[in-house]
Biopython code that builds the backbone (N, CA, C, O; Angstrom):
import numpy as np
from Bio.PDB.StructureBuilder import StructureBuilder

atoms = [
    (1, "UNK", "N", (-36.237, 20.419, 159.942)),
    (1, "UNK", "CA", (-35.833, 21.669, 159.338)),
    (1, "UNK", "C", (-35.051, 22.482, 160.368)),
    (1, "UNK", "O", (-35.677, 22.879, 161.351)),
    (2, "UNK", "N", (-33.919, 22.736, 160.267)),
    (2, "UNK", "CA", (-33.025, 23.983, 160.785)),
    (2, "UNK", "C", (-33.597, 25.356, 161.157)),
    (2, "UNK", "O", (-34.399, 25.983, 160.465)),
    (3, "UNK", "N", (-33.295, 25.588, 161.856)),
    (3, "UNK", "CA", (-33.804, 26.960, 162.351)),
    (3, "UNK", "C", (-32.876, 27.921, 162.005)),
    (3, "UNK", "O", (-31.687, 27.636, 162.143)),
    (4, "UNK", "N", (-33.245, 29.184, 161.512)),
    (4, "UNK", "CA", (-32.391, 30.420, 160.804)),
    (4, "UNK", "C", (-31.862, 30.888, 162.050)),
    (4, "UNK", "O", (-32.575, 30.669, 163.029)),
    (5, "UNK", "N", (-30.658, 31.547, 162.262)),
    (5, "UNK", "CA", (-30.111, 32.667, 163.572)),
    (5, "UNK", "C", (-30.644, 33.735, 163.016)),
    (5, "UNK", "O", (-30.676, 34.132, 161.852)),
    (6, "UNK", "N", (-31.088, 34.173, 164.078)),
    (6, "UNK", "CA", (-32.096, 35.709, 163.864)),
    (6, "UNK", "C", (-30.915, 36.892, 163.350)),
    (6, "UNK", "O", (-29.814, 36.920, 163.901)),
    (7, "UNK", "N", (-31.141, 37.502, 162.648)),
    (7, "UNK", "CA", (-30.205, 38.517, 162.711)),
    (7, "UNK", "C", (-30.525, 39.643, 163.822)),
    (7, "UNK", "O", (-31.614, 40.136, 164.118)),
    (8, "UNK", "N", (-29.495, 39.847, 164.241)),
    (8, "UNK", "CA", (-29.743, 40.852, 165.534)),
    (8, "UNK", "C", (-29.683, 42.483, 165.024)),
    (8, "UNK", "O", (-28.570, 42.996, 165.134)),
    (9, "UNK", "N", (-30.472, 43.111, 164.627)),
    (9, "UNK", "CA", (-30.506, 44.781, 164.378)),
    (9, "UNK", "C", (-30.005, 45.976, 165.935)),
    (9, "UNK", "O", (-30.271, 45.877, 167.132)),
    (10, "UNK", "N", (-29.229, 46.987, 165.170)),
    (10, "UNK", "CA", (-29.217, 47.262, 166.193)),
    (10, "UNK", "C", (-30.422, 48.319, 166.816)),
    (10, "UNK", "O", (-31.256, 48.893, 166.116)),
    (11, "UNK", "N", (-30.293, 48.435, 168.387)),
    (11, "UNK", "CA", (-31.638, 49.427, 168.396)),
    (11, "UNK", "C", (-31.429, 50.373, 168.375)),
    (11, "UNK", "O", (-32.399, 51.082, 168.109)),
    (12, "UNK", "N", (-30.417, 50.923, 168.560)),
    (12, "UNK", "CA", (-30.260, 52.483, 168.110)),
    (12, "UNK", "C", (-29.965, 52.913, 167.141)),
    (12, "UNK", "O", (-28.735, 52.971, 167.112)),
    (13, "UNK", "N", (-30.523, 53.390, 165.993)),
    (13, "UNK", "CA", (-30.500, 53.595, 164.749)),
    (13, "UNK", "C", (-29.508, 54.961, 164.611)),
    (13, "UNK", "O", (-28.755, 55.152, 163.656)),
    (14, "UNK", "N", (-29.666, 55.875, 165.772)),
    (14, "UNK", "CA", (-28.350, 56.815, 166.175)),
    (14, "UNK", "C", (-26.894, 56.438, 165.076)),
    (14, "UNK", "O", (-26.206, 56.919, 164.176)),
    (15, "UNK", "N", (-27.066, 55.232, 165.927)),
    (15, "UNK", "CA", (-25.511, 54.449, 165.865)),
    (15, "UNK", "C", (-25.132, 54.312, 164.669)),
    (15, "UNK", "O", (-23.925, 54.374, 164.435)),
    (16, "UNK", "N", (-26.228, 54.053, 163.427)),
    (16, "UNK", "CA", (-25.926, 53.990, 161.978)),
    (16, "UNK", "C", (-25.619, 55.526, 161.218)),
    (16, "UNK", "O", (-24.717, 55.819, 160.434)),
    (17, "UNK", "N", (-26.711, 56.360, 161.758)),
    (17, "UNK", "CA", (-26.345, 57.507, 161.362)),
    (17, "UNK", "C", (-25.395, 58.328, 161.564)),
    (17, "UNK", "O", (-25.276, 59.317, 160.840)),
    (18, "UNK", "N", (-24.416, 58.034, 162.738)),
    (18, "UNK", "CA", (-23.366, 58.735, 163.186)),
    (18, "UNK", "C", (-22.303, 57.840, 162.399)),
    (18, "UNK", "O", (-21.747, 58.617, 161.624)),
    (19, "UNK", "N", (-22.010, 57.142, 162.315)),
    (19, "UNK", "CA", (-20.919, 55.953, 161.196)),
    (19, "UNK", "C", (-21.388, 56.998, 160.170)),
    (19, "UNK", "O", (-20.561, 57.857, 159.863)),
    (20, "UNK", "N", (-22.574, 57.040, 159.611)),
    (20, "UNK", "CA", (-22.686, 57.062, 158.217)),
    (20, "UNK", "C", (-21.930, 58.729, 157.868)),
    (20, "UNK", "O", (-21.393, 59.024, 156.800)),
    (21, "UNK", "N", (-22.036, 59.402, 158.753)),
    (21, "UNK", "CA", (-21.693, 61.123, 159.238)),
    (21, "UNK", "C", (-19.848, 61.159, 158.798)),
    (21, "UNK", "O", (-19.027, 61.867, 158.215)),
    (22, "UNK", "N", (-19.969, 59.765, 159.608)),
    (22, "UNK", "CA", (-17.993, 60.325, 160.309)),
    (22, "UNK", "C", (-17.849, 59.095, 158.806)),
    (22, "UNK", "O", (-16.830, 58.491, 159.141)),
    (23, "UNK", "N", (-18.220, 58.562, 157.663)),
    (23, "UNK", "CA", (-17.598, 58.550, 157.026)),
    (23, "UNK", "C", (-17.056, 59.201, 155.676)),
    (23, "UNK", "O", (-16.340, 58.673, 154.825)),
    (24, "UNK", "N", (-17.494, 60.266, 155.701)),
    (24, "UNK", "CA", (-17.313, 61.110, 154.982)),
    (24, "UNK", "C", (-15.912, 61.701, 155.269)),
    (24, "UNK", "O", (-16.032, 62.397, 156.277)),
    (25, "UNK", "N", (-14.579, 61.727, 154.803)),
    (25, "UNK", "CA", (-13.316, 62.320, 155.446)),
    (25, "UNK", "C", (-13.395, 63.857, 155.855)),
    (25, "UNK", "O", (-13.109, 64.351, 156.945)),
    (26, "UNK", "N", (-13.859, 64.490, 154.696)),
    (26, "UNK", "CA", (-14.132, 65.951, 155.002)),
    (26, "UNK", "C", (-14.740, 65.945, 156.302)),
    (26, "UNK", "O", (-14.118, 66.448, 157.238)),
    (27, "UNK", "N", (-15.806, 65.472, 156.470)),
    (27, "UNK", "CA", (-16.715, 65.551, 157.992)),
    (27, "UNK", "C", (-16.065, 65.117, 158.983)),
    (27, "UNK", "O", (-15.862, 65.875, 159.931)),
    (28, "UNK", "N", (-15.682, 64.054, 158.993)),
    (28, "UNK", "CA", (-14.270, 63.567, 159.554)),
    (28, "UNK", "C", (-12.875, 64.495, 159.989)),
    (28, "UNK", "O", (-12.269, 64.372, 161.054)),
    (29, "UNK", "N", (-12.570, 65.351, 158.996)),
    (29, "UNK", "CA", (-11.566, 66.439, 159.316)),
    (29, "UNK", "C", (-11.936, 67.421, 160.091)),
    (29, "UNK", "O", (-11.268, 67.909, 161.003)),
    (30, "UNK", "N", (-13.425, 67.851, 159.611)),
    (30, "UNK", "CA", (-14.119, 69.018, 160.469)),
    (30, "UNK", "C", (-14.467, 68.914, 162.448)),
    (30, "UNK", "O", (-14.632, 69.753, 163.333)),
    (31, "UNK", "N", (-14.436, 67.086, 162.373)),
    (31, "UNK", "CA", (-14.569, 67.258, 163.753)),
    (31, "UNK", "C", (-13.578, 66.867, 164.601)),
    (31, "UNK", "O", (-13.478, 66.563, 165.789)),
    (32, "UNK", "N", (-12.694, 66.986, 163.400)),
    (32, "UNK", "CA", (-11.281, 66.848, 164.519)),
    (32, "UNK", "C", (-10.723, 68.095, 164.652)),
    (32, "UNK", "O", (-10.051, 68.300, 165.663)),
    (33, "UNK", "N", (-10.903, 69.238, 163.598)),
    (33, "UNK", "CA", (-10.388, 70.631, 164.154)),
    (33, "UNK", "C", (-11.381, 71.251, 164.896)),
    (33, "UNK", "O", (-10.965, 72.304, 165.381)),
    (34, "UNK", "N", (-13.254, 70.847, 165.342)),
    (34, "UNK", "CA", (-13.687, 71.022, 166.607)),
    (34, "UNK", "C", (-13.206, 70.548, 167.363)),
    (34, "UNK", "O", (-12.920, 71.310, 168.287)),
    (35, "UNK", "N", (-12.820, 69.212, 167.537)),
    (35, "UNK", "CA", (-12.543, 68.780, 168.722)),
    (35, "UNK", "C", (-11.240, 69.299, 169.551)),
    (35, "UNK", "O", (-11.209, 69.337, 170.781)),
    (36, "UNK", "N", (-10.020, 69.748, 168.582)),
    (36, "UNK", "CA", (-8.536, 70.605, 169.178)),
    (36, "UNK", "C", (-9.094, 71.559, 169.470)),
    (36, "UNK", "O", (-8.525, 72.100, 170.418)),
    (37, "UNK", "N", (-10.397, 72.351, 168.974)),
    (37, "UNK", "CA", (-10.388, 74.147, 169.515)),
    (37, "UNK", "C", (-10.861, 74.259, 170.960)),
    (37, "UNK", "O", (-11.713, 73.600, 171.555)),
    (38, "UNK", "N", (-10.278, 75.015, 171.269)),
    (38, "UNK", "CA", (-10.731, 75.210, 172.753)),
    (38, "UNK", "C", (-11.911, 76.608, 172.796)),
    (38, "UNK", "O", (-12.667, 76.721, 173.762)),
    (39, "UNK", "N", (-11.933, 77.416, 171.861)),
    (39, "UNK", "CA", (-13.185, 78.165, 171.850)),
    (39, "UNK", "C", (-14.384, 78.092, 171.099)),
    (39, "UNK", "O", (-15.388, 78.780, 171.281)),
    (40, "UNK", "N", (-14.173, 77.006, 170.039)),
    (40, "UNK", "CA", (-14.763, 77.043, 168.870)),
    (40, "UNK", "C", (-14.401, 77.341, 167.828)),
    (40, "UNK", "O", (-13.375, 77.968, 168.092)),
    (41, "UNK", "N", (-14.538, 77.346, 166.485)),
    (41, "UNK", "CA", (-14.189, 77.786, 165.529)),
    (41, "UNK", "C", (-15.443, 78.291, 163.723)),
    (41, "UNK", "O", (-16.240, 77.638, 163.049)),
    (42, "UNK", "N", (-15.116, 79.197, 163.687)),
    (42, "UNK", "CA", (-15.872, 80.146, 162.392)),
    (42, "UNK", "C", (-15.503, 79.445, 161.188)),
    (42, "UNK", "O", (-14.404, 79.013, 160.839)),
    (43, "UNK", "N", (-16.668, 79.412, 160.600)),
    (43, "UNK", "CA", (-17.064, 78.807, 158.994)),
    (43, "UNK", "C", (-15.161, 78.854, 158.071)),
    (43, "UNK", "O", (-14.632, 78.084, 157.269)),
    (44, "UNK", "N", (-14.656, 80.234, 158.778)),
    (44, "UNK", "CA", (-13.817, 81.191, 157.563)),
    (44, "UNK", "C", (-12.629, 80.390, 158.084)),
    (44, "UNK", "O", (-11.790, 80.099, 157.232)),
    (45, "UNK", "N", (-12.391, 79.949, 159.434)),
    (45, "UNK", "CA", (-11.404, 79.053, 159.939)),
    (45, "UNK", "C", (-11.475, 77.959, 159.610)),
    (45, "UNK", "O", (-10.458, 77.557, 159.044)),
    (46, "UNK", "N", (-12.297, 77.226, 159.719)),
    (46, "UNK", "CA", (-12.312, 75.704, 159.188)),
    (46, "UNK", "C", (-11.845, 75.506, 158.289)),
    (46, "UNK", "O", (-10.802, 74.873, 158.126)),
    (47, "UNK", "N", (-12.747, 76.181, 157.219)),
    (47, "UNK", "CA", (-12.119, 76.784, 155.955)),
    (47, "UNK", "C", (-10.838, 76.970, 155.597)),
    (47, "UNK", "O", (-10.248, 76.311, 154.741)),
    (48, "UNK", "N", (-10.435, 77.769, 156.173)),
    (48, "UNK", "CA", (-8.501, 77.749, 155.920)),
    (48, "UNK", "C", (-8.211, 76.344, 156.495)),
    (48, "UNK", "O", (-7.807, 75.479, 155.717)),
    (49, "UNK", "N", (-8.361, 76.101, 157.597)),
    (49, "UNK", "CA", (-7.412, 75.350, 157.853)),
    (49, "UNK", "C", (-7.620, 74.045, 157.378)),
    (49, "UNK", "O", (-6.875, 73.278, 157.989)),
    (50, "UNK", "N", (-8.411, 73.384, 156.430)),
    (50, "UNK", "CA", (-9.038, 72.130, 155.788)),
    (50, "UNK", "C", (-8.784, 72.540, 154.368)),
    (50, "UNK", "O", (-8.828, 71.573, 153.608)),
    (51, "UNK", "N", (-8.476, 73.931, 153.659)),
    (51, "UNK", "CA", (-8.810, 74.228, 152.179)),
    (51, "UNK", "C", (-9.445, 73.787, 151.499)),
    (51, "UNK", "O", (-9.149, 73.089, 150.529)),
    (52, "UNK", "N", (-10.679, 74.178, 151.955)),
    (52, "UNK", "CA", (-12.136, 74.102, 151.024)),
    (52, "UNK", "C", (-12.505, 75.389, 151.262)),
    (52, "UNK", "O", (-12.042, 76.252, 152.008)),
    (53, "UNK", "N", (-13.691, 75.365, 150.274)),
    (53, "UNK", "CA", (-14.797, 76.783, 150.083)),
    (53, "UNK", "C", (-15.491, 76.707, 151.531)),
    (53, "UNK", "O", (-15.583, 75.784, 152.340)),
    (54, "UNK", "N", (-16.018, 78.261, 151.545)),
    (54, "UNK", "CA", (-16.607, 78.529, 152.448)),
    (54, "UNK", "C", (-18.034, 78.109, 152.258)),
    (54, "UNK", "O", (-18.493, 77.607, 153.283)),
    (55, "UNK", "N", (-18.765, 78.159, 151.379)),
    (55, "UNK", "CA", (-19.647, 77.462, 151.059)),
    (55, "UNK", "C", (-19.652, 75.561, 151.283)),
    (55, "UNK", "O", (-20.597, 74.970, 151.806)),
    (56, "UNK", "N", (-18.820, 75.105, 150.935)),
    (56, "UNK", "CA", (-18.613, 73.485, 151.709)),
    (56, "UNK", "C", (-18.605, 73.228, 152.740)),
    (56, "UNK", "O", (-19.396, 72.416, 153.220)),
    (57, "UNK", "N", (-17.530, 73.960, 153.539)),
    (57, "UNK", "CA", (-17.936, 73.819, 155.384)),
    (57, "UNK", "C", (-18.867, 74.014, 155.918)),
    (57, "UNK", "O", (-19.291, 73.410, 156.903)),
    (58, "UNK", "N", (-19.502, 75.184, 155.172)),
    (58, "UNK", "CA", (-20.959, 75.393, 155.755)),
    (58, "UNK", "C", (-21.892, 74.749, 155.721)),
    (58, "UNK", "O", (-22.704, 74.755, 156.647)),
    (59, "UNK", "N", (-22.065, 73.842, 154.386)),
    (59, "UNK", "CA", (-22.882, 72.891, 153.950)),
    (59, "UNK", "C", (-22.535, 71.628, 154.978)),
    (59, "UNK", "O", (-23.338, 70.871, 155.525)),
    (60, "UNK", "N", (-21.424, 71.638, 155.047)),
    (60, "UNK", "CA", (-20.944, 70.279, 156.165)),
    (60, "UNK", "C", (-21.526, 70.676, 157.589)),
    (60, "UNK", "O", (-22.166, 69.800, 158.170)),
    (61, "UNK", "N", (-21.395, 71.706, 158.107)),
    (61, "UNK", "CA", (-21.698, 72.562, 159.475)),
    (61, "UNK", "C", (-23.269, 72.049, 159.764)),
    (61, "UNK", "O", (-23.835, 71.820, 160.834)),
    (62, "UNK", "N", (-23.734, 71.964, 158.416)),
    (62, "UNK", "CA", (-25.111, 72.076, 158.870)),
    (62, "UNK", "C", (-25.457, 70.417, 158.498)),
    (62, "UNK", "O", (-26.621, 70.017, 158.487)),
    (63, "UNK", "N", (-24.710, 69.841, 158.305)),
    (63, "UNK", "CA", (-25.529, 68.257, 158.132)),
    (63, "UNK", "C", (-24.689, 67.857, 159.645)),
    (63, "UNK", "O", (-25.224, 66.975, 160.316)),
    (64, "UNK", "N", (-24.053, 68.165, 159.911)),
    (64, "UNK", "CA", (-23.305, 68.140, 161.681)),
    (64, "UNK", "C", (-24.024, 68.302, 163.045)),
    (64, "UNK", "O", (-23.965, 67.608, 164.060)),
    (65, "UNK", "N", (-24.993, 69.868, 162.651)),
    (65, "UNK", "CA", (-25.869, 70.395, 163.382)),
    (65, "UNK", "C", (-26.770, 69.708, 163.427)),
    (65, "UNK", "O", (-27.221, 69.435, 164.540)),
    (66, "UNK", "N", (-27.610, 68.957, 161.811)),
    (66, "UNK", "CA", (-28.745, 68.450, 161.928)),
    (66, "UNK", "C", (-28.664, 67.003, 163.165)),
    (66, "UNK", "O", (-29.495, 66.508, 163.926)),
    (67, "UNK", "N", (-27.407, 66.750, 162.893)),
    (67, "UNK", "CA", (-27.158, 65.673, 163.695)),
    (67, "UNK", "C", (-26.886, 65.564, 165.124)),
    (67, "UNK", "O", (-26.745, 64.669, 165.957)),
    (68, "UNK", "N", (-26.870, 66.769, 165.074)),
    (68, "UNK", "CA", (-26.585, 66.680, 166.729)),
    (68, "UNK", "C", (-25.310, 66.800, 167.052)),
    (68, "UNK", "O", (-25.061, 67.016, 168.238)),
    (69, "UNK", "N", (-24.503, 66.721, 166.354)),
    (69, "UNK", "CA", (-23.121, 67.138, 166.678)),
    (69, "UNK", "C", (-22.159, 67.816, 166.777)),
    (69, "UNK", "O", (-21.040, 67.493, 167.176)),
    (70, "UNK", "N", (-22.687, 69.209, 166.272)),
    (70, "UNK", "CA", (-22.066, 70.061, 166.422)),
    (70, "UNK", "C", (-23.036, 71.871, 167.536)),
    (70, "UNK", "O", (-24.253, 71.873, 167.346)),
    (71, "UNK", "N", (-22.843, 72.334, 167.890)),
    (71, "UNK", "CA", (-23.771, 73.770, 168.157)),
    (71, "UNK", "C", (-22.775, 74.912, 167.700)),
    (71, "UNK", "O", (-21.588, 74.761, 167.408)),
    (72, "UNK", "N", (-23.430, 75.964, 167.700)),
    (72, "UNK", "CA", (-23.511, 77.466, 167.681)),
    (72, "UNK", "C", (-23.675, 78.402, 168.284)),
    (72, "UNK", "O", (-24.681, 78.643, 168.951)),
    (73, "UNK", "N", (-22.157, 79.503, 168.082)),
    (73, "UNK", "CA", (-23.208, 80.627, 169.233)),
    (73, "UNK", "C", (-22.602, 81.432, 168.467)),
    (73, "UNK", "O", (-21.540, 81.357, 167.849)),
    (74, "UNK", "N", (-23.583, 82.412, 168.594)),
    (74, "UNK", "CA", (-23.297, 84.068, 167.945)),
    (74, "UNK", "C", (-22.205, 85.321, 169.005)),
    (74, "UNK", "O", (-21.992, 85.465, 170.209)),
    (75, "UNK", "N", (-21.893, 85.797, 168.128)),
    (75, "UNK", "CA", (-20.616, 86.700, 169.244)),
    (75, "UNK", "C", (-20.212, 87.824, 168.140)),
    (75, "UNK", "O", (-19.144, 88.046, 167.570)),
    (76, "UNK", "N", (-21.602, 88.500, 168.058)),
    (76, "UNK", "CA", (-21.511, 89.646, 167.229)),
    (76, "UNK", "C", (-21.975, 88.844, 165.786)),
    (76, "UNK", "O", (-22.780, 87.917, 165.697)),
    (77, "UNK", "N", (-21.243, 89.473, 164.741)),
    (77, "UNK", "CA", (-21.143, 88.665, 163.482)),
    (77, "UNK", "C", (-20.346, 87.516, 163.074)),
    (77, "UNK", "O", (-20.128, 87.097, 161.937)),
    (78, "UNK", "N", (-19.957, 87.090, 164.182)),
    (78, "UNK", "CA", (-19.061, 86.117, 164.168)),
    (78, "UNK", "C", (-20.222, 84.399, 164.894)),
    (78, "UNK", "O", (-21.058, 84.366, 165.797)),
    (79, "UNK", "N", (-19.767, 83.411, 164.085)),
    (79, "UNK", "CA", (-20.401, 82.131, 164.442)),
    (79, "UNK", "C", (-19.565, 81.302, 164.876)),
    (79, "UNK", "O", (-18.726, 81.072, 164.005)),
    (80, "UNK", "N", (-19.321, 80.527, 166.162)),
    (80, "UNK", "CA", (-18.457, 79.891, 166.342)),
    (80, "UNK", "C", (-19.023, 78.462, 166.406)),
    (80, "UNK", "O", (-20.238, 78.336, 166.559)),
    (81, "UNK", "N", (-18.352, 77.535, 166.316)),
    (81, "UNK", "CA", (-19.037, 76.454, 166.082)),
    (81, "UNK", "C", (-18.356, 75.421, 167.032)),
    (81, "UNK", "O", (-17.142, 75.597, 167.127)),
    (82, "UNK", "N", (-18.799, 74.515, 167.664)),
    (82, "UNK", "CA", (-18.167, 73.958, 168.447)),
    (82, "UNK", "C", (-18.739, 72.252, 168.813)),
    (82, "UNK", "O", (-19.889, 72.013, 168.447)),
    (83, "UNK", "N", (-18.123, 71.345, 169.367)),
    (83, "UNK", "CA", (-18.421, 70.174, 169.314)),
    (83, "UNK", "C", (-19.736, 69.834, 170.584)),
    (83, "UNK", "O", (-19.554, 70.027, 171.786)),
    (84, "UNK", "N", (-20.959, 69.332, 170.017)),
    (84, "UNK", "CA", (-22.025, 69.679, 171.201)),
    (84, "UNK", "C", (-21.539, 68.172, 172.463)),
    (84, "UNK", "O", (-20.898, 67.131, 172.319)),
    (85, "UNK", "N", (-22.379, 68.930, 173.815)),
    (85, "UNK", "CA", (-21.969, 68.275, 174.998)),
    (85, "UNK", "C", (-22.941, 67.517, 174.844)),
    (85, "UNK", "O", (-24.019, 67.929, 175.271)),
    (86, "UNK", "N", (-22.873, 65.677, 173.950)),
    (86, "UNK", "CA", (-23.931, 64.833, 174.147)),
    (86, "UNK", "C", (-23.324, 63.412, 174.202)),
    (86, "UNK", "O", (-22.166, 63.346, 173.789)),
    (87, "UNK", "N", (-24.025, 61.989, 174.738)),
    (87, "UNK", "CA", (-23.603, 61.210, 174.978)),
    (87, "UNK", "C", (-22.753, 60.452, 173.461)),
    (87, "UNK", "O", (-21.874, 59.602, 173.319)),
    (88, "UNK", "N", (-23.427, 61.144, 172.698)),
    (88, "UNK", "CA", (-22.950, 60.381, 171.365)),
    (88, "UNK", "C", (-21.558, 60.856, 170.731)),
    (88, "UNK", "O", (-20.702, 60.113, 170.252)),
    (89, "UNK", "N", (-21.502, 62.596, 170.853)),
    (89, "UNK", "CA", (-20.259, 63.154, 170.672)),
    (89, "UNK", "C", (-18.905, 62.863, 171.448)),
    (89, "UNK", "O", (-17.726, 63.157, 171.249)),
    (90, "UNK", "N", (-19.543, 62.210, 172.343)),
    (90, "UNK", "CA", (-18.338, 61.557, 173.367)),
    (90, "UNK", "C", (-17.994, 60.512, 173.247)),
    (90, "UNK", "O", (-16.828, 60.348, 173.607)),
    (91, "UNK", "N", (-18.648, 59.388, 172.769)),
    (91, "UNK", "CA", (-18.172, 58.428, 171.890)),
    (91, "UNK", "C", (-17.726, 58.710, 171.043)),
    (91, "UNK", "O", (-16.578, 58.265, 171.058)),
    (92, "UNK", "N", (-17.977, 59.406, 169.916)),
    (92, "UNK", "CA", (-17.392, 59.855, 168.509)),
    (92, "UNK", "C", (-16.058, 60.283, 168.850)),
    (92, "UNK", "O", (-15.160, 59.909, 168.096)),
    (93, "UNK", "N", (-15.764, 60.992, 169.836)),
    (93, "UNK", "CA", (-14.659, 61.799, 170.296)),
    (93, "UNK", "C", (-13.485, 60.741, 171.307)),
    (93, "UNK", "O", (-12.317, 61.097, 171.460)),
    (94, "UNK", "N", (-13.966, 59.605, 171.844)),
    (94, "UNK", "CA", (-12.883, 58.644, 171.669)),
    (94, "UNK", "C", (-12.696, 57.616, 170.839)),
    (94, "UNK", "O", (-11.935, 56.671, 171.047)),
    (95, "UNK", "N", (-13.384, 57.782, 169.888)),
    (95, "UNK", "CA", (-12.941, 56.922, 168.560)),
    (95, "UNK", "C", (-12.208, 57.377, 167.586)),
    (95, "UNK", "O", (-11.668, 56.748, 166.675)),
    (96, "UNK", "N", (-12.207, 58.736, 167.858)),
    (96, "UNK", "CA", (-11.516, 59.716, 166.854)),
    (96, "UNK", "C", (-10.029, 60.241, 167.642)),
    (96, "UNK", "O", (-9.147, 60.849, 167.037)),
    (97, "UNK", "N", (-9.986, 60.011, 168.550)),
    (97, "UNK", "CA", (-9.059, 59.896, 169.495)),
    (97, "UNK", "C", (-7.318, 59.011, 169.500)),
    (97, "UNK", "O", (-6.130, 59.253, 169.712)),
    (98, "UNK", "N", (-8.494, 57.585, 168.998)),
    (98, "UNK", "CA", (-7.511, 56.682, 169.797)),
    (98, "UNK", "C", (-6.790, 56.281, 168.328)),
    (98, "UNK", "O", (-5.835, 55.505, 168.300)),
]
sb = StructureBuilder()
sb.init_structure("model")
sb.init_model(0)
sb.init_chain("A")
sb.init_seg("    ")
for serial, (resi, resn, name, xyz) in enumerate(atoms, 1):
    if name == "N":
        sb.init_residue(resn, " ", resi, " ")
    sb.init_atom(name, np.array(xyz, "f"), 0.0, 1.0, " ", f" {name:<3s}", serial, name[0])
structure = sb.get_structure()
Protein backbone atom coordinates (compact mmCIF):
# COMPACT_ATOMS: atom_id res chain seq x y z
CA UNK A 1 0.00 0.00 0.00
CA UNK A 2 1.26 3.58 -0.96
CA UNK A 3 1.72 6.01 1.46
CA UNK A 4 -0.43 9.43 1.24
CA UNK A 5 1.98 12.90 1.12
CA UNK A 6 0.99 14.60 4.19
CA UNK A 7 -0.52 17.75 3.41
CA UNK A 8 1.56 20.42 4.89
CA UNK A 9 -0.80 23.25 6.85
CA UNK A 10 0.45 26.29 7.37
CA UNK A 11 1.42 27.32 11.03
CA UNK A 12 0.55 30.57 11.07
CA UNK A 13 -2.96 30.88 10.70
CA UNK A 14 -2.11 34.92 10.68
CA UNK A 15 -1.16 34.22 7.17
CA UNK A 16 -4.76 33.01 6.12
CA UNK A 17 -6.42 35.73 7.78
CA UNK A 18 -4.47 38.52 6.33
CA UNK A 19 -5.05 37.01 2.45
CA UNK A 20 -8.52 36.63 3.50
CA UNK A 21 -8.52 40.77 4.70
CA UNK A 22 -6.55 42.05 1.55
CA UNK A 23 -9.04 40.20 -0.56
CA UNK A 24 -11.63 42.22 -0.35
CA UNK A 25 -10.74 45.27 -3.09
CA UNK A 26 -12.36 47.93 -0.99
CA UNK A 27 -9.96 46.80 1.96
CA UNK A 28 -7.44 46.53 -0.48
CA UNK A 29 -7.94 50.27 -1.63
CA UNK A 30 -8.10 51.43 1.99
CA UNK A 31 -4.61 50.22 2.65
CA UNK A 32 -3.12 51.58 -0.09
CA UNK A 33 -4.37 55.21 0.65
CA UNK A 34 -2.83 54.33 4.38
CA UNK A 35 0.02 53.29 3.11
CA UNK A 36 0.72 56.88 0.62
CA UNK A 37 -0.34 59.08 3.80
CA UNK A 38 2.32 60.34 5.55
CA UNK A 39 0.15 61.54 8.61
CA UNK A 40 -2.64 59.34 8.55
CA UNK A 41 -5.87 59.73 7.35
CA UNK A 42 -9.82 60.44 8.81
CA UNK A 43 -12.86 58.18 8.20
CA UNK A 44 -14.24 61.58 6.00
CA UNK A 45 -10.92 61.29 3.78
CA UNK A 46 -10.85 57.85 2.90
CA UNK A 47 -14.15 58.36 2.19
CA UNK A 48 -13.74 60.95 -0.49
CA UNK A 49 -11.02 59.72 -1.83
CA UNK A 50 -12.37 55.84 -2.46
CA UNK A 51 -16.30 57.18 -2.88
CA UNK A 52 -18.01 55.27 -0.46
CA UNK A 53 -20.19 56.13 2.65
CA UNK A 54 -18.83 57.13 5.66
CA UNK A 55 -20.44 54.51 7.36
CA UNK A 56 -18.49 51.70 5.00
CA UNK A 57 -15.00 52.90 5.70
CA UNK A 58 -15.70 52.84 9.06
CA UNK A 59 -17.07 49.47 9.07
CA UNK A 60 -13.86 48.51 7.00
CA UNK A 61 -11.56 50.63 9.64
CA UNK A 62 -12.67 48.46 12.15
CA UNK A 63 -12.35 44.86 10.65
CA UNK A 64 -8.55 46.40 9.81
CA UNK A 65 -8.11 47.36 13.48
CA UNK A 66 -9.49 44.06 14.64
CA UNK A 67 -6.73 42.72 12.66
CA UNK A 68 -4.05 44.34 13.54
CA UNK A 69 -3.54 46.41 10.78
CA UNK A 70 -4.40 49.40 11.04
CA UNK A 71 -4.17 52.03 14.60
CA UNK A 72 -5.62 55.26 15.80
CA UNK A 73 -5.01 58.37 17.37
CA UNK A 74 -7.21 61.08 18.51
CA UNK A 75 -6.21 64.85 17.75
CA UNK A 76 -9.12 66.63 19.14
CA UNK A 77 -12.28 65.37 17.25
CA UNK A 78 -10.49 64.30 14.61
CA UNK A 79 -9.37 60.27 14.14
CA UNK A 80 -6.56 59.59 12.12
CA UNK A 81 -5.94 56.31 11.07
CA UNK A 82 -2.84 54.96 10.01
CA UNK A 83 -1.00 51.73 8.88
CA UNK A 84 0.19 49.84 12.33
CA UNK A 85 4.17 49.26 12.86
CA UNK A 86 3.96 45.22 12.80
CA UNK A 87 5.83 42.39 11.24
CA UNK A 88 2.81 41.43 9.21
CA UNK A 89 1.91 45.01 7.89
CA UNK A 90 5.27 45.00 6.41
CA UNK A 91 4.81 42.16 4.48
CA UNK A 92 1.39 43.23 3.38
CA UNK A 93 3.06 46.51 2.43
CA UNK A 94 5.60 44.88 0.01
CA UNK A 95 3.16 42.89 -1.64
CA UNK A 96 1.05 45.71 -2.19
CA UNK A 97 3.97 47.48 -3.39
CA UNK A 98 5.47 45.52 -5.98
Amino acid sequence: MAKKAAVRRPKDASNIATFKILADQNRHQCIMVLLRSKRGESVSAIAKTLGMSHSSVSHMLAVLHDADMVTYTKKGREVLYTIAKTPQTKRVALLMMV
